[in-house]
C-alpha positions as CSV (number, residue, x, y, z in Angstrom):
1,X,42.3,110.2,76.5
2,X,43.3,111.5,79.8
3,X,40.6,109.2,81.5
4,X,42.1,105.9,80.3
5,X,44.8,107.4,82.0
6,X,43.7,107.5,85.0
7,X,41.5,104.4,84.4
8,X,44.3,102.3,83.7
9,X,46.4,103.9,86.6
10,X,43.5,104.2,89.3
11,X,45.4,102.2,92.2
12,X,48.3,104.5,91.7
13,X,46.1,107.6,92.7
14,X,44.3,105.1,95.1
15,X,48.1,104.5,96.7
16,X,48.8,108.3,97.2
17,X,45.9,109.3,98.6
18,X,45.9,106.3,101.6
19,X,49.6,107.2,101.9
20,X,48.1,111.2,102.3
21,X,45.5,110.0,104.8
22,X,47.6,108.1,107.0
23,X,50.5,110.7,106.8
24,X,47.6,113.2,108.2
25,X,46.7,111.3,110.7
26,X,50.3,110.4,112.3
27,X,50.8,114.4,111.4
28,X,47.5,115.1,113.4
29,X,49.3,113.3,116.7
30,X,52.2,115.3,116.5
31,X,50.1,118.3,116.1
32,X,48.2,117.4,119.0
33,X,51.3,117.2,121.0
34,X,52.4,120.6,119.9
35,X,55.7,119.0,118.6
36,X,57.4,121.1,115.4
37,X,56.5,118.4,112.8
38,X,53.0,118.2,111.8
39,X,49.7,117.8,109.9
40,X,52.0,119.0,106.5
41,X,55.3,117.6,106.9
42,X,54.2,113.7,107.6
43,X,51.8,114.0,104.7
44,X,54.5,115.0,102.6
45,X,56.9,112.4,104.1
46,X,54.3,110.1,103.3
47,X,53.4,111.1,99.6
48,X,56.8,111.7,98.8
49,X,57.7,108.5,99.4
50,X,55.2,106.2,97.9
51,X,55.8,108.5,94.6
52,X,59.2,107.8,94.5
53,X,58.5,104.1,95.2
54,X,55.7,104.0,92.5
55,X,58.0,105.7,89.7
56,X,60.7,103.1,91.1
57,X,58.2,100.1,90.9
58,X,56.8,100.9,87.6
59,X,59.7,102.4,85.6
60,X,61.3,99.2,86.4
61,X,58.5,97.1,84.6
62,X,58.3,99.7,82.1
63,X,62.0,100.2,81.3
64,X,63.3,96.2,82.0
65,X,62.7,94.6,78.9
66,X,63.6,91.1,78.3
67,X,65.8,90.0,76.1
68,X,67.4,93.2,75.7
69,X,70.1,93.0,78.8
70,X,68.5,95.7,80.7
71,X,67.6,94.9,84.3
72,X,66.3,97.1,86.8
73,X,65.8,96.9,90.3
74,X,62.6,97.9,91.9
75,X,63.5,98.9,95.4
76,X,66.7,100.8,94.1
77,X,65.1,103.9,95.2
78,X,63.3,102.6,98.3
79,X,66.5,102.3,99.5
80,X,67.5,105.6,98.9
81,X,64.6,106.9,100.7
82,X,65.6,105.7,103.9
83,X,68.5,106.9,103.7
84,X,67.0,110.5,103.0
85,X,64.7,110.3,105.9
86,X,67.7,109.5,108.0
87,X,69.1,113.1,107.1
88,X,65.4,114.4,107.4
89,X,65.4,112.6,110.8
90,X,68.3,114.2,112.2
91,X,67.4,117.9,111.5
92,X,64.6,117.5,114.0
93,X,66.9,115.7,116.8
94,X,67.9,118.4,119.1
95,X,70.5,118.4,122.0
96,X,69.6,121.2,125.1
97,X,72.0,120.1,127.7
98,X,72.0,116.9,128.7
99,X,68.2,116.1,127.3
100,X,67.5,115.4,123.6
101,X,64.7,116.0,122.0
102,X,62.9,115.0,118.5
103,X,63.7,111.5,118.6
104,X,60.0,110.2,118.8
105,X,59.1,113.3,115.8
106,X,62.8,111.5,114.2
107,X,61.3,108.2,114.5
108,X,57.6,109.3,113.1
109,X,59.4,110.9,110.4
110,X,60.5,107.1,109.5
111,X,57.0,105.7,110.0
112,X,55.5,107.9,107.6
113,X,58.3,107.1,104.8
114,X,57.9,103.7,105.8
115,X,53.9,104.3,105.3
116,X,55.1,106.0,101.8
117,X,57.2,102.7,100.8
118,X,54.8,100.2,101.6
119,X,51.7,102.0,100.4
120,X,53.6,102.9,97.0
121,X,54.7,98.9,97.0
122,X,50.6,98.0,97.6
123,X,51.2,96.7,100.8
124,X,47.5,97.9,102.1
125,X,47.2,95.6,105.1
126,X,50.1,96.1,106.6
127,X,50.3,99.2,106.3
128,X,47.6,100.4,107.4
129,X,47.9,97.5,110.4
130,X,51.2,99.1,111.6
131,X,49.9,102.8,111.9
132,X,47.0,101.5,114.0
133,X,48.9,99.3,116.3
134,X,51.3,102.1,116.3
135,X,48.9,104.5,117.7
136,X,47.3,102.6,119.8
137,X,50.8,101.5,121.4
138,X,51.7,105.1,121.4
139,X,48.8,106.2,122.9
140,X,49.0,103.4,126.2
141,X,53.0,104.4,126.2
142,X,51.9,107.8,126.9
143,X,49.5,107.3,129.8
144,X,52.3,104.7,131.3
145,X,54.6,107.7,131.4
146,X,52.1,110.3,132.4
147,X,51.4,107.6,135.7
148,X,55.1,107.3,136.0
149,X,55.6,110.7,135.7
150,X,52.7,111.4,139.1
151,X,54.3,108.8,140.6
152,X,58.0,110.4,140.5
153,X,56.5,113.7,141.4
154,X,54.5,112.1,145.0
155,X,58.0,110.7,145.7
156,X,59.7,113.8,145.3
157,X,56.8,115.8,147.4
158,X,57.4,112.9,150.4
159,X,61.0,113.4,150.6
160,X,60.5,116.8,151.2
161,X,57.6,116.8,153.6
């Protein structure tokens, strides 16, 4: 019995474990970068979400029956979501003086709920197209500040030579 189940329901557990993957994998960049949010918490950003979307997606179908004047609506609590990773988002935004910090961890932190949402919705492609030109965006916006960054530095060494 419990493997018609899972059968019947295969892309479901196919769904959460690409949203796992790909949560990993932004959480294995912010790892890298020794920034506080990492391998576990964008996995479970990412999970989390495209559970919620699934039982959203499929509760509707299962629960809207016509005829009988009940209507549900299937992104009800996609919405919600983003507005829980906005308060999810802000607890890693941190203020030392005049710099802030966490913004790009605040911003991942909606990239992998976004990941959740769209994988939970079956929106493979995508998906899956947005973390890669993500990261490979990320990556080249790093080196462009890294040059920036030597360049600043020879300036500042010339002025006071």
């Amino acid at each position: 019995m419990a493997d018609g189940h899972v059968v019947k329901n295969l892309e479901m557990y196919v769904r959460v474990i690409i949203s796992a993957i790909l949560g990993l994998f932004i959480g294995w960049d912010r790892s890298n970068a020794n920034k506080p949010a990492g391998l576990k918490t964008y996995m479970y950003v990412a999970v989390a979400c495209t559970l919620i979307t699934l039982v959203s997606i499929y509760s509707a179908a299962k629960y809207s029956a016509p005829g009988n004047g009940t209507m549900m609506d299937p992104m009800r609590l996609a919405a919600q979501i983003v507005t829980g990773l906005g308060f999810l988002g802000a607890g890693v935004i941190l203020k030392d003086g005049l710099k802030v910090k966490g913004l790009t961890s605040a911003a991942m932190i909606f990239l992998a709920g976004g990941i959740g949402i769209g994988i939970g919705a079956g929106f493979y492609g995508i998906v899956i197209f947005s973390v890669v030109i993500s990261y490979v965006l990320a990556r080249l916006s790093h080196r462009f500040e890294e040059a920036q960054q030597r360049e600043e530095e020879g300036d500042e060494e010339g002025d006071n030579g």
